[in-house]
C-alpha positions in Angstrom: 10.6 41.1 -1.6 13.6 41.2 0.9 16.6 39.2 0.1 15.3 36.8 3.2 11.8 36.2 1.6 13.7 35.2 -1.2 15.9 32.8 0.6 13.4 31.8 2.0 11.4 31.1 -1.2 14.5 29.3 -2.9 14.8 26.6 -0.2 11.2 25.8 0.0 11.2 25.5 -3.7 14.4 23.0 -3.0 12.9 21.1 -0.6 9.9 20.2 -3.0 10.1 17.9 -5.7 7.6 18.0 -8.6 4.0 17.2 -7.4 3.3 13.1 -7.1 0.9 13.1 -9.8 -0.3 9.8 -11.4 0.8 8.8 -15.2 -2.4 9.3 -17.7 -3.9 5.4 -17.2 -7.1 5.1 -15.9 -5.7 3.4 -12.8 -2.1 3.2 -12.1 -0.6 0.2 -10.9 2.2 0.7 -8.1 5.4 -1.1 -7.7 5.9 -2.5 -4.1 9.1 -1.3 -3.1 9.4 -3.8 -0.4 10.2 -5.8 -3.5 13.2 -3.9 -4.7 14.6 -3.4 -1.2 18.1 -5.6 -2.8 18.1 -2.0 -4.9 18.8 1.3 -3.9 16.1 3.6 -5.1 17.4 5.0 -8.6 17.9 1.1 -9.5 14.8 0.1 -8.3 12.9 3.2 -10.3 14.9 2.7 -12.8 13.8 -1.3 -12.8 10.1 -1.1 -12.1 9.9 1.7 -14.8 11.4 -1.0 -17.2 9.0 -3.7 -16.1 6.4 -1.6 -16.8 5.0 -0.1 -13.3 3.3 3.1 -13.9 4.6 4.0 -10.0 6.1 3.1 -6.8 4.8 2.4 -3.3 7.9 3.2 -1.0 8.8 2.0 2.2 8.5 4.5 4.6 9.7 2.5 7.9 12.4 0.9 9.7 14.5 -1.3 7.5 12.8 0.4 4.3 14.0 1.9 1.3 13.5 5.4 3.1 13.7 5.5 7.2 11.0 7.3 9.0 13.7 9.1 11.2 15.3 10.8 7.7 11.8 11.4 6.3 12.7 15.2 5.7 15.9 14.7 4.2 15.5 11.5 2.0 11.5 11.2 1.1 12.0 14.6 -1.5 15.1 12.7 -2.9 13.3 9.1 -3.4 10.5 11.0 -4.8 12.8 12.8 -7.1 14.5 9.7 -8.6 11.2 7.9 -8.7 10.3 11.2 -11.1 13.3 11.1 -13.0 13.0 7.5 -13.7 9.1 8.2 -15.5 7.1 7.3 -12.0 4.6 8.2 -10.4 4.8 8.5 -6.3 1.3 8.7 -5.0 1.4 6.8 -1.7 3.8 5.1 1.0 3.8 2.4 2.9 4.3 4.2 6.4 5.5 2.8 10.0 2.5 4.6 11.1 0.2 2.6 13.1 -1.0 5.7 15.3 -0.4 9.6 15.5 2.1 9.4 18.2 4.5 6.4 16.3 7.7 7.5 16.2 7.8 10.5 13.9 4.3 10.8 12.5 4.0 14.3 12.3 7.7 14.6 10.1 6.3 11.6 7.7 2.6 12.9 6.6 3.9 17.0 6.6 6.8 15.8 4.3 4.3 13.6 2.5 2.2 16.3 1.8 4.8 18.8 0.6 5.6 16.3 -1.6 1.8 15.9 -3.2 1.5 12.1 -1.9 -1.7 12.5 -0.9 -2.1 8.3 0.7 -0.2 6.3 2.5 -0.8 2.6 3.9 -1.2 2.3 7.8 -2.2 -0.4 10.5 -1.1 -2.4 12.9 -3.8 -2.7 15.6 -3.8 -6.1 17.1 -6.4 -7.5 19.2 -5.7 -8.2 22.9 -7.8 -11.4 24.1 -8.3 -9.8 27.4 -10.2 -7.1 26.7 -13.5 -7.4 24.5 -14.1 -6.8 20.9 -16.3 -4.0 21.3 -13.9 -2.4 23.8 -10.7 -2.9 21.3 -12.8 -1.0 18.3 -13.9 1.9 20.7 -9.8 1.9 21.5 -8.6 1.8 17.9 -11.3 4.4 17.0 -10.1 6.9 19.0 -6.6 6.1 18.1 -8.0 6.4 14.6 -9.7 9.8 15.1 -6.8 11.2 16.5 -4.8 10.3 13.5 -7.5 11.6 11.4 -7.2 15.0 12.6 -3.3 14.9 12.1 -3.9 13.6 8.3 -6.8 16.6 8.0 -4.2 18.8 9.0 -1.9 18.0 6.4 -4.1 17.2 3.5 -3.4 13.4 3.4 -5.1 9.8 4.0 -4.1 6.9 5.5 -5.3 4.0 4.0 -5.2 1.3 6.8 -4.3 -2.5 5.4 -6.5 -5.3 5.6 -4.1 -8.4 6.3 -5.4 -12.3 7.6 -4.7 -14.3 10.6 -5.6 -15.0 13.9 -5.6 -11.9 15.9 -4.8 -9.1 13.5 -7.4 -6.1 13.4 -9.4 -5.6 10.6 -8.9 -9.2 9.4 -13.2 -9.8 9.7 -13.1 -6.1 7.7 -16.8 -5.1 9.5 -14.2 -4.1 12.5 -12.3 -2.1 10.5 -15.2 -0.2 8.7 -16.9 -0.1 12.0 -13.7 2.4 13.4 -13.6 4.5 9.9 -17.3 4.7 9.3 -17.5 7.8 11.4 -14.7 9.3 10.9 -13.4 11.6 8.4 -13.0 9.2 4.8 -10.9 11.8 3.0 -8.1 11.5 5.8 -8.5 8.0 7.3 -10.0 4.5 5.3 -9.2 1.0 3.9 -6.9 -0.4 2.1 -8.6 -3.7 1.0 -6.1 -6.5 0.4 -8.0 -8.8 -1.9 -5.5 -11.7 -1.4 -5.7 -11.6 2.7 -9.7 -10.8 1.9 -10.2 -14.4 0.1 -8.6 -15.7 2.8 -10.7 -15.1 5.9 -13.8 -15.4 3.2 -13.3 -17.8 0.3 -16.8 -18.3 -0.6 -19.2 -15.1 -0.3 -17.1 -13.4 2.4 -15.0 -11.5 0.5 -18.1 -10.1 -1.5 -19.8 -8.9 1.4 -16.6 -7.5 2.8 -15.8 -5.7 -0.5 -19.4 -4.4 -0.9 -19.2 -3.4 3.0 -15.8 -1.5 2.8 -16.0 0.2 -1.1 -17.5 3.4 0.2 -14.7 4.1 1.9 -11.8 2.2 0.1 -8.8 4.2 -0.8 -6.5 1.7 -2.1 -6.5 -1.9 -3.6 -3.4 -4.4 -2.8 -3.5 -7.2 -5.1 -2.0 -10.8 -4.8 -2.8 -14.5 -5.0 -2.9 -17.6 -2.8 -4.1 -21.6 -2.9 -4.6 -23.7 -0.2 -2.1 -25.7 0.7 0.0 -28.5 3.3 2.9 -27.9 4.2 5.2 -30.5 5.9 3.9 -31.1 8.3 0.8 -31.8 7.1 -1.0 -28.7 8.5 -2.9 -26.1 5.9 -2.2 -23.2 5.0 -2.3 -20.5 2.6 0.4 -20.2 0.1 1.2 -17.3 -1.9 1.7 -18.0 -5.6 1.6 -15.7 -8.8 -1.3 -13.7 -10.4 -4.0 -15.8 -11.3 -2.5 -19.3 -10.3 -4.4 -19.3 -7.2 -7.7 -19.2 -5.7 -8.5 -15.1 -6.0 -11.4 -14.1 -8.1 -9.9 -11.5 -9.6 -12.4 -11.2 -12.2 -15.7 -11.2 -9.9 -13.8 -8.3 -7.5 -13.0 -6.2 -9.9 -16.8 -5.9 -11.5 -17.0 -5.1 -7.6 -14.4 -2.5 -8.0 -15.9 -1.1 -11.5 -18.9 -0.5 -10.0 -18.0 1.3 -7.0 -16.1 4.2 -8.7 -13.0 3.0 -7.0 -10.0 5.9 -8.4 -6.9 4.2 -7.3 -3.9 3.3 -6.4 -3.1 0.0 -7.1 -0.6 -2.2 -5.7 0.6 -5.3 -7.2 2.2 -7.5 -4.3 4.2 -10.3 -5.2 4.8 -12.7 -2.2 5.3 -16.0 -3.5 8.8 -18.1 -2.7 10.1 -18.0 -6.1 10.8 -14.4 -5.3 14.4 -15.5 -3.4 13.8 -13.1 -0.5 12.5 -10.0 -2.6 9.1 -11.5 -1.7 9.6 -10.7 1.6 11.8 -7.4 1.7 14.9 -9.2 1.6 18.3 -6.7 0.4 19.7 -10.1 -1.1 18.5 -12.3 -3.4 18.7 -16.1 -4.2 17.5 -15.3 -7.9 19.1 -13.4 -10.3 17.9 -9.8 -11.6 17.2 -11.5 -15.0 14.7 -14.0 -13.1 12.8 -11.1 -11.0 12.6 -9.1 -13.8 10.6 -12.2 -15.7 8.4 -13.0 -12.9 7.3 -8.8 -12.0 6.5 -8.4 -16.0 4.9 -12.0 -16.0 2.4 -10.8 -12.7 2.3 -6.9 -14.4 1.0 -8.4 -17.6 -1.6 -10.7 -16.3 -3.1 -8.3 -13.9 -3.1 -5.5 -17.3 -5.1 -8.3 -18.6 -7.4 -8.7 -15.9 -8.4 -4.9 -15.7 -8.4 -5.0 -19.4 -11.3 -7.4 -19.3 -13.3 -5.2 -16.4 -13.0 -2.6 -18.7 -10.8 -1.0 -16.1 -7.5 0.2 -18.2 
């Protein structure tokens, strides 16, 4: 071996952290970091591993807790504290919503090197000027070329199902109508059970779930009631685990039975949060408070997959 190969050699083995791979639980649940961002990333780590949080979805996008235009330099070194601090690192949330966003390419090779084989992508939005059927034969091409750039690298981008008027993949058959085709191993859904109930209270979200598990990648997991706000218009508000109108228990049978392997992602989006419910980098609450309500949500959800037989 020539003194370059190993040069060579010793930088790659540098640039790598050890591979992303999940804790031994049957399915790991994944910190949010959007909920830490008041943290810098060996705090956070250090914080979630103390809650309890098997891992740690990072922020991989403008204003996150790693920027997508420092993805070579600073994604091995969150990964490495999130290692050092007992967690796993099996996915990001990306600033991805196509293969030619800003610096695509540099975020799913670095993500691969890395062994983080998922990361959380949308974005489309419908245009009310152009037909439905017209937008999903867009977005699926968009789609399939970002497919091709995930094959490439090993990786899968799990897009994220959110609610409200005009967002893509709110109705979820849209959505699985643009992956259905495509390659599943390196583009699907990441089923938001919280926005699910949502746009379907009743059976929707059951047909939706049954629709999208073939090809579901990743689970986020939060709760909501109905409710006026004041102005006397409704609306849904975010509350803790279990305190709202989710079925949590009838989804995850859902889950159970379709041989769903993970990640998790426990989202906490409620207002007693103080701004870390919505990526805020300072708080209204103390650390002592955030600390209560993370373990409080982390221990009911344990619960609930304790009773699917899930954990």
């Amino acid at each position: 071996m020539t003194r370059r190969h190993v040069l060579h050699a010793g930088a790659a083995a540098a640039f790598a952290a050890p591979p992303a791979k999940l804790p031994d639980t049957k399915l790991p649940v994944c910190a949010f970091s959007k909920h830490f961002q008041w943290l810098s990333i060996p705090d956070a780590a250090k914080l979630a591993a103390e809650i309890g949080y098997d891992a740690m979805d990072l922020t991989l996008r403008t204003g996150g807790h790693v920027l997508p235009e420092r993805v070579a330099d600073d994604l091995p070194k969150a990964v490495e504290q999130l290692h050092a601090a007992g967690l796993a690192a099996p996915m990001t949330t990306a600033g991805i919503v196509d293969a030619r966003s800003p610096h695509a390419e540099a975020m799913v090779r670095t993500m691969s090197k890395l062994g983080m084989k998922r990361y959380r992508w949308g974005g489309f939005r419908y245009d009310t000027s152009k037909t439905i059927p017209q937008q999903i034969a867009e977005f699926k091409a968009a789609s399939k070329d970002l497919a091709a750039l995930n094959k490439q690298y090993g990786v899968c981008a799990m897009y994220h199902t959110h609610s409200g008027v005009g967002q893509f993949g709110a109705s979820m058959w849209d959505i699985w109508m643009v992956v259905r085709d495509l390659d599943t191993s390196a583009v699907g859904i990441n089923l938001d059970i919280g926005h699910a109930t949502v746009e379907g209270g009743l059976g929707g979200w059951i047909n939706t779930t049954r629709l999208v598990a073939p090809v579901m990648r990743g689970i986020a997991f939060k709760d909501f009631r109905w409710e006026k706000n004041a102005k006397g218009k409704w609306g849904a508000h975010w509350c803790a685990l279990g305190q709202g109108m989710v079925d949590f228990g009838g989804f995850l049978k859902l889950v159970k039975a379709s041989g769903f392997e993970g990640p998790l992602q426990l989202h906490m989006e409620y207002d007693e949060l103080g701004g870390a419910d919505s990526g805020k980098t300072k708080m209204t609450i103390s650390r002592e408070e955030f600390t209560k309500l993370c373990k409080r949500d982390l221990e009911a959800f344990r619960g609930m997959l304790r009773t699917a037989g899930m954990a």
